[in-house]
C-alpha positions as CSV (number, residue, x, y, z in Angstrom):
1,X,103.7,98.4,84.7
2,X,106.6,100.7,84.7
3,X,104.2,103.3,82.7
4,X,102.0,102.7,85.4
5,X,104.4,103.5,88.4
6,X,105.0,106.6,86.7
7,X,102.3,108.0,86.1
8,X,100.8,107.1,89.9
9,X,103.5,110.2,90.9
10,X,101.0,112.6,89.6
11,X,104.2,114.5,89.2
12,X,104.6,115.6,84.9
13,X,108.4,114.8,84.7
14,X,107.6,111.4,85.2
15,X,104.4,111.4,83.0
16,X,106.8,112.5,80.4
17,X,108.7,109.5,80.7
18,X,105.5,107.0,81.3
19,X,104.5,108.9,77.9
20,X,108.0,107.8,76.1
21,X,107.6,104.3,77.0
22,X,103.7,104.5,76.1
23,X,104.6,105.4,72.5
24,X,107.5,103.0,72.4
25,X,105.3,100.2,73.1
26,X,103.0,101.6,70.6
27,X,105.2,101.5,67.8
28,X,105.4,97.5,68.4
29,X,101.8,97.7,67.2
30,X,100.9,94.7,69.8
31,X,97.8,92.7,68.7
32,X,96.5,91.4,71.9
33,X,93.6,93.0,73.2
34,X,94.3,93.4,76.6
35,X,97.4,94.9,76.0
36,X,95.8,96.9,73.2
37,X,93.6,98.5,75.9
38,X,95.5,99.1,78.7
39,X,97.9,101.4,75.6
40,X,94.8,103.2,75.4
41,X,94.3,103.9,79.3
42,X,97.9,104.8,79.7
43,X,97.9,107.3,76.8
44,X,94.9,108.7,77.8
45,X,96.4,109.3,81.1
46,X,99.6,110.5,79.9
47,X,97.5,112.8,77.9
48,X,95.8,114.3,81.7
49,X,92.5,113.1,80.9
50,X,92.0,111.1,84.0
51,X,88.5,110.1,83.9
52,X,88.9,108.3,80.5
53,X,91.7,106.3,81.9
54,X,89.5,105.3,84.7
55,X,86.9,104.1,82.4
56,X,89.6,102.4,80.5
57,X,91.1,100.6,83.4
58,X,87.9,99.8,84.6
59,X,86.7,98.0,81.4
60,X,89.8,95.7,81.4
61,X,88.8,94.6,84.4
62,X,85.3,94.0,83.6
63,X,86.4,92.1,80.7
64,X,89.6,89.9,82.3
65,X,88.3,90.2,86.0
66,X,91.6,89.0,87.8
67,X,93.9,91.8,86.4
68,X,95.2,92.8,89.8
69,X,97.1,95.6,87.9
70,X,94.5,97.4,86.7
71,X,92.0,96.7,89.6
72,X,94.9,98.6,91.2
73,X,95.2,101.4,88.9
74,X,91.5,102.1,88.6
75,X,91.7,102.7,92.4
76,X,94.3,104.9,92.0
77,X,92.6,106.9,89.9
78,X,89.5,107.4,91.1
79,X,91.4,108.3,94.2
80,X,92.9,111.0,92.0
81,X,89.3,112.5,90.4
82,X,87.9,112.1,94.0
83,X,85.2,109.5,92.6
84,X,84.6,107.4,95.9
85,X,81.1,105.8,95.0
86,X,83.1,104.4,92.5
87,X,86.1,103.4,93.8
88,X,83.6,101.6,96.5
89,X,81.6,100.0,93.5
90,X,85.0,98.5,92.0
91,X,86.8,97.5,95.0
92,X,83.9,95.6,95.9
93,X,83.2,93.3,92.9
94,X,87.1,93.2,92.3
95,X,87.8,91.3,96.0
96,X,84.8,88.5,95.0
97,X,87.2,87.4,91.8
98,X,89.9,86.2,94.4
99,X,89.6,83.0,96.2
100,X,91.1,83.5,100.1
101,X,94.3,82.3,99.7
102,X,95.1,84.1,96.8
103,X,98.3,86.0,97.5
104,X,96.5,89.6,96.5
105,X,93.8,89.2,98.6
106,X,95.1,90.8,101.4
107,X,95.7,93.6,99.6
108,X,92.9,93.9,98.1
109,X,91.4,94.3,101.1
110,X,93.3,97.0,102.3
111,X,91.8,99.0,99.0
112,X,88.7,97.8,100.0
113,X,88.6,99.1,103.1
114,X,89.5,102.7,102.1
115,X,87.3,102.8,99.8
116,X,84.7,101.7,102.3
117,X,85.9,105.0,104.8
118,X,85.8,107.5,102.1
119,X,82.1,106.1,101.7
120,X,81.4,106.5,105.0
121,X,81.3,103.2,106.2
122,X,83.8,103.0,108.8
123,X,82.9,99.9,110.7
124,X,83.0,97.5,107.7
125,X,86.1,99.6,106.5
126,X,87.8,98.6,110.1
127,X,86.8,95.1,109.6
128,X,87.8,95.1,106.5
129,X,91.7,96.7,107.7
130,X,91.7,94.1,110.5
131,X,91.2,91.3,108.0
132,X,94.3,92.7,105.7
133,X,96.7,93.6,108.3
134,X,96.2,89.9,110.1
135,X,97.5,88.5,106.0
136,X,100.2,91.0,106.4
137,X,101.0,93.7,109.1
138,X,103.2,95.6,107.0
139,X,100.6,96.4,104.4
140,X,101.0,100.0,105.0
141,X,97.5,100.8,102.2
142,X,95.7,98.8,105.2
143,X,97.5,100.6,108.0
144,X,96.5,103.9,106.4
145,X,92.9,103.0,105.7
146,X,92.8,102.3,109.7
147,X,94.4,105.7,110.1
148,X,91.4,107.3,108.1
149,X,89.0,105.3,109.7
150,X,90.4,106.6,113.6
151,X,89.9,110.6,112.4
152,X,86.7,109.8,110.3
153,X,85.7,108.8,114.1
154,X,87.6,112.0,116.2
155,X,89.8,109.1,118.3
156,X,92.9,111.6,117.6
157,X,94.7,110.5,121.2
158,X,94.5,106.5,119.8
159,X,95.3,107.6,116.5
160,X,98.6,108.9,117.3
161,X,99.3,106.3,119.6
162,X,98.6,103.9,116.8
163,X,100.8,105.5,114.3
164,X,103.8,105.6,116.7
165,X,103.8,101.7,117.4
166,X,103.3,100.9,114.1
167,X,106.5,103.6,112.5
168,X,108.4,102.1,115.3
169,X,111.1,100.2,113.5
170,X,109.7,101.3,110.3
171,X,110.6,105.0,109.6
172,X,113.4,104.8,107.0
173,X,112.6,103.2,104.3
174,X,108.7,103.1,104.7
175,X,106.2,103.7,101.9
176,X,104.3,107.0,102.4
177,X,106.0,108.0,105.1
178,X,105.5,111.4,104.8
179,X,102.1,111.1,104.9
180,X,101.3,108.9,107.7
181,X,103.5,111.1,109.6
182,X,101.0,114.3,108.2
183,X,98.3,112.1,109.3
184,X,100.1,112.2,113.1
185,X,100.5,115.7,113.0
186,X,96.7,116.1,112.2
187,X,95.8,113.9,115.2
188,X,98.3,116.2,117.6
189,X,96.8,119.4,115.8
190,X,93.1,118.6,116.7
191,X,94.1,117.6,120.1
192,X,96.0,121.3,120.4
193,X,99.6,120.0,121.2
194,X,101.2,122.7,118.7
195,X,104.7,121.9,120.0
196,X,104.4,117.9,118.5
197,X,103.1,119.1,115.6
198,X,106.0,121.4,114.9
199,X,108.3,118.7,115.5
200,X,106.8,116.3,113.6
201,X,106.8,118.9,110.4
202,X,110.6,119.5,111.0
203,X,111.3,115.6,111.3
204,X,108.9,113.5,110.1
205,X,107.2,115.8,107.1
206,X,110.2,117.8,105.6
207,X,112.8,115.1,106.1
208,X,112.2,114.3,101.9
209,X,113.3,111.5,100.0
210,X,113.5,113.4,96.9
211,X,113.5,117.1,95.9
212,X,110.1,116.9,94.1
213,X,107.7,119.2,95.4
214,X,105.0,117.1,95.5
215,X,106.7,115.4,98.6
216,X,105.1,118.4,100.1
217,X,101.5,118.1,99.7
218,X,101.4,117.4,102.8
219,X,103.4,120.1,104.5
220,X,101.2,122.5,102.6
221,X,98.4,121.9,104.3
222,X,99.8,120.7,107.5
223,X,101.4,124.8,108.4
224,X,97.7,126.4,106.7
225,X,96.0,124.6,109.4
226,X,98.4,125.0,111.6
227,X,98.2,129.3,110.7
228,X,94.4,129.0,111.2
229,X,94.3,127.6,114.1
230,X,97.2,129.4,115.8
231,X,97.5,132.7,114.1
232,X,100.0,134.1,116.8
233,X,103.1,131.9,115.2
234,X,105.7,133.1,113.2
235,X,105.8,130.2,110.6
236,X,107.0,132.2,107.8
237,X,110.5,131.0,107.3
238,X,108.9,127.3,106.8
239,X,106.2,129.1,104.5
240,X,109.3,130.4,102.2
241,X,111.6,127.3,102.4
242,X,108.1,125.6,101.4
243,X,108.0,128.3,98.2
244,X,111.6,127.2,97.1
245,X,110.2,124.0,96.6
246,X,107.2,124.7,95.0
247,X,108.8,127.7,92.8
248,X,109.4,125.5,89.7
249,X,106.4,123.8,90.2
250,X,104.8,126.5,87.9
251,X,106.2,125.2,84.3
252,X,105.2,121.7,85.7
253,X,101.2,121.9,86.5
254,X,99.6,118.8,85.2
255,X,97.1,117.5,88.0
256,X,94.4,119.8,90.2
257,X,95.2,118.4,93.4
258,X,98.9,119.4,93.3
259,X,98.2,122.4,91.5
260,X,96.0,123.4,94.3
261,X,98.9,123.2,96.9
262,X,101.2,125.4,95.1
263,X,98.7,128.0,94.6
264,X,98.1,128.3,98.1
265,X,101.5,128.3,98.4
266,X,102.4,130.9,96.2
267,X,100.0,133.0,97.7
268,X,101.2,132.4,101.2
269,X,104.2,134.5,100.8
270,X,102.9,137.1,98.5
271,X,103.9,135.3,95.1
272,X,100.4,136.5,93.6
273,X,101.6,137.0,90.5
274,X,102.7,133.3,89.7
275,X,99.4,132.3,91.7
276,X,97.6,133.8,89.2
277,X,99.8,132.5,86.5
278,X,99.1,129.3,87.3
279,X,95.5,129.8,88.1
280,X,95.3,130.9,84.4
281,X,97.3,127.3,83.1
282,X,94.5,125.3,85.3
283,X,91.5,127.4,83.5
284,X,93.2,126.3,80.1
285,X,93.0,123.0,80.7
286,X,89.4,123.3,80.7
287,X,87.3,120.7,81.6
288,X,88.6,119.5,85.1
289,X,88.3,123.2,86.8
290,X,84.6,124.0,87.3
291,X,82.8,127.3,88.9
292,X,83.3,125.8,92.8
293,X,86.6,124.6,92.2
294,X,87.8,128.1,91.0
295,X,86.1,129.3,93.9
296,X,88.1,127.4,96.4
297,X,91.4,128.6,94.5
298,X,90.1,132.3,94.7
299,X,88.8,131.9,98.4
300,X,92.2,130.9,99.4
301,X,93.7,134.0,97.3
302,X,91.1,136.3,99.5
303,X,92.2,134.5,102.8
304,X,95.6,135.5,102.3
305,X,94.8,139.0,101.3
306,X,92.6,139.3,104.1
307,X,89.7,139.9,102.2
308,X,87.8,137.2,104.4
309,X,84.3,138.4,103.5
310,X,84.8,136.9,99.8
311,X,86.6,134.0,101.0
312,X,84.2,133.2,103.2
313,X,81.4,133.2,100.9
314,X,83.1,131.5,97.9
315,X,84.4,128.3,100.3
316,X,80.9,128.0,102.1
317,X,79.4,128.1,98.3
318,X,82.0,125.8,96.9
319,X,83.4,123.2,100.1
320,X,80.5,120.4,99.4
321,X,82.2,120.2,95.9
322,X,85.5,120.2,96.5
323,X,86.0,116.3,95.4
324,X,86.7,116.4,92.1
325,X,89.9,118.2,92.7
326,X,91.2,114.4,94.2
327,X,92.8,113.4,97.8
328,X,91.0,111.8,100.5
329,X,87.9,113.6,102.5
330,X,90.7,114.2,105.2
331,X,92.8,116.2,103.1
332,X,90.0,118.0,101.5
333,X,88.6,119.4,105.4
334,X,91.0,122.4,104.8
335,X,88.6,123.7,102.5
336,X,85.9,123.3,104.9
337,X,88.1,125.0,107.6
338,X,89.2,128.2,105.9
339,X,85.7,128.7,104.9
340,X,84.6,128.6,108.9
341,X,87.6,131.2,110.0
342,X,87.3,133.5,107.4
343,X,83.4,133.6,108.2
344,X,84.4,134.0,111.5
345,X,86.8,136.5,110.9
346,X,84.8,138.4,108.9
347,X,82.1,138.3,111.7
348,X,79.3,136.5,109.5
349,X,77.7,134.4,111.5
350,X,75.1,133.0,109.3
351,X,78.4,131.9,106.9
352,X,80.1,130.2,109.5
353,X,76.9,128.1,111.0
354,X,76.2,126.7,107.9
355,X,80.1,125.5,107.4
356,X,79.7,124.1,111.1
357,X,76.2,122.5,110.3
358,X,76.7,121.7,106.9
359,X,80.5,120.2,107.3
360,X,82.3,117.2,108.5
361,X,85.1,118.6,111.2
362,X,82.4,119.0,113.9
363,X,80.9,115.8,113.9
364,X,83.6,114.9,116.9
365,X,85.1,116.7,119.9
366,X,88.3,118.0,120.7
367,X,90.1,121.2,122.1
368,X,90.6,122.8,118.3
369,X,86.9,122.3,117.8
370,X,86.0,123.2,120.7
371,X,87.7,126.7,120.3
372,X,85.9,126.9,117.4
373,X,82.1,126.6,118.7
374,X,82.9,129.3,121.3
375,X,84.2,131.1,118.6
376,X,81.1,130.5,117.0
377,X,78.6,131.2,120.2
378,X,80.4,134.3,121.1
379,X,79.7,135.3,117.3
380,X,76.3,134.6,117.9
381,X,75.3,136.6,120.9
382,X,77.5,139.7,119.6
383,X,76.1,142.7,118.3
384,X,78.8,143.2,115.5
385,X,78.2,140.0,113.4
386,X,77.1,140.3,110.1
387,X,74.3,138.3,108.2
388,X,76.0,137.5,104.7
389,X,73.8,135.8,102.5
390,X,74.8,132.2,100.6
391,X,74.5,132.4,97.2
């Protein structure tokens, strides 16, 4: 369980140490199945091959169906290879094993229901969030499910309302609180109040709990949205406190998602020659970084070079697929966002309507979006928009 805990950091100091004890325990040469196989899961995640841990997980529950453990940890990782149907498929024959009074159920649930959002299928999801949070209102994994379930719907204003009552009381010492304050800061993005959203980065988002620097995925993305959707601020003393961070994160890469945010990072301020560095490190690792994945790294290089023509085209190529790099369909809509403003940008108008069509941020209104479709028309109807092709 410890290995476990460790290695759900995503963060390779502590794989190191989840891979010590893994080999430890191995030594003891255990002859129990069970334990026998979850060694194997463990070492095959230790090892960064994700999707074989997954499968590994996921046949120790199939064989010993009330393993809460690793019904847990096979939702983690599919969470981490971005495999929704699956994590759907597994939630949902893992909450049938346990009668209602079990004490797990309720968290269960709570998986359950994010699974169910990142699926698309937000009013069972809410249902299923209601049902968990009644069992126990400080079952944060149900609390953010509901959270995804209020943007997968554009209710920003009750979002944020939501996520104030419940931190209330709770800041200090509550699990993920960094992200369900990023998750605020989204809601008071999309509805254009800037000034909250700065605030919220400087109190609620940076105010760490440890010096790794994956306590700022978040942040990451949080000021790149916040650059593309207000280009006029200066934000580039937070970009190169943000860098400070990140900086050792170069002799640390291990898992695509976090990789991801400390390339955009590095090229943020200009550090394109680490970027590339550890663009090279992700392309060794082989497997896990297809075509469209290296496009989105590249089309985020371009952005930041200004070369918004090839960003454009490589993100609007490349967005529908950006799910194998992990996170939640929430965090992933920065792809989809670039893509639009660079197309925009760039004046290619046919690039940019088939973001907006083809794309999930403007399925709901609000002032940012709304900025964007008369963006969008006033492309349209001008006589200096280009007619880039998708290849």
């Amino acid at each position: 369980m410890l290995a476990v805990d460790l290695l759900c950091s995503m963060e390779r100091p502590a794989v190191l140490q989840a891979a010590a004890i893994h080999a430890s325990l191995v030594e003891t040469d255990p002859a129990e199945p069970r334990t026998r196989a979850m060694l194997a899961a463990i070492g095959s995640w230790a090892a960064g091959d994700l999707v074989t841990a997954r499968n590994g997980f996921q046949s120790i529950v199939d064989t010993y169906p009330g393993d809460a453990v690793s019904i847990y940890t096979a939702h983690m990782l599919d969470f981490y290879i971005g495999d929704a149907p699956h994590m759907l498929a597994s939630t949902a024959e893992a909450i049938e094993v346990f009668t209602a009074d079990d004490p797990v159920i309720g968290y269960l649930n709570g998986l359950h229901a994010f699974a169910l959002e990142e699926n698309g299928l937000i009013t069972a999801a809410v249902e299923r969030c209601r049902i968990a949070l009644a069992l126990n209102p400080d079952d944060i994994y149900a609390m953010h499910a509901m959270v995804h379930c209020l943007y997968e719907t554009g209710r920003h204003e009750e979002g944020s309302r939501y996520i104030r009552e419940y931190m209330r009381g709770r800041d200090g010492s509550t699990p993920m609180r960094i992200h369900i304050w990023w998750h605020y800061a989204l809601f008071e993005l999309y509805a254009d109040n800037i000034q909250e959203v700065l605030a919220c980065y400087r109190v609620g988002i940076r105010r760490k709990t440890s010096l790794r620097s994956t306590e700022d995925l978040d942040a990451v993305t949080l000021l790149w949205r916040l650059a593309l959707v207000r280009p006029s601020l200066d934000l580039s003393a937070y970009w190169r406190s943000l860098f400070q961070d990140w900086k050792p994160y170069l002799e640390e890469s291990w898992y695509l998602f976090n990789d991801f945010h400390a390339y955009i990072t590095y090229c943020q301020v200009g550090e394109y020659r680490r970027a590339d560095s550890l663009l090279e490190a992700v392309m060794a690792r082989g497997k896990e970084m297809s075509e469209e994945m290296a496009d989105i790294f590249l089309g985020f290089r371009s952005f930041t070079t200004g070369d918004y023509a090839d960003s454009a085209a490589r993100l609007a190529r490349s967005f529908p697929r950006a799910f194998p790099m992990g996170g939640s369909n929430a965090q992933r809509d920065v792809v989809e966002l670039t893509g639009i403003e660079a197309a925009l940008r760039c004046q290619n108008y046919e690039v940019a309507q088939h973001i907006h069509d083809s794309g999930r941020i403007f399925r709901h209104q609000s002032p940012v979006v709304q900025a964007y479709e008369d963006r969008l028309a006033a492309l349209r109807t001008s006589e200096n928009h280009t007619q880039g092709v998708l290849k």
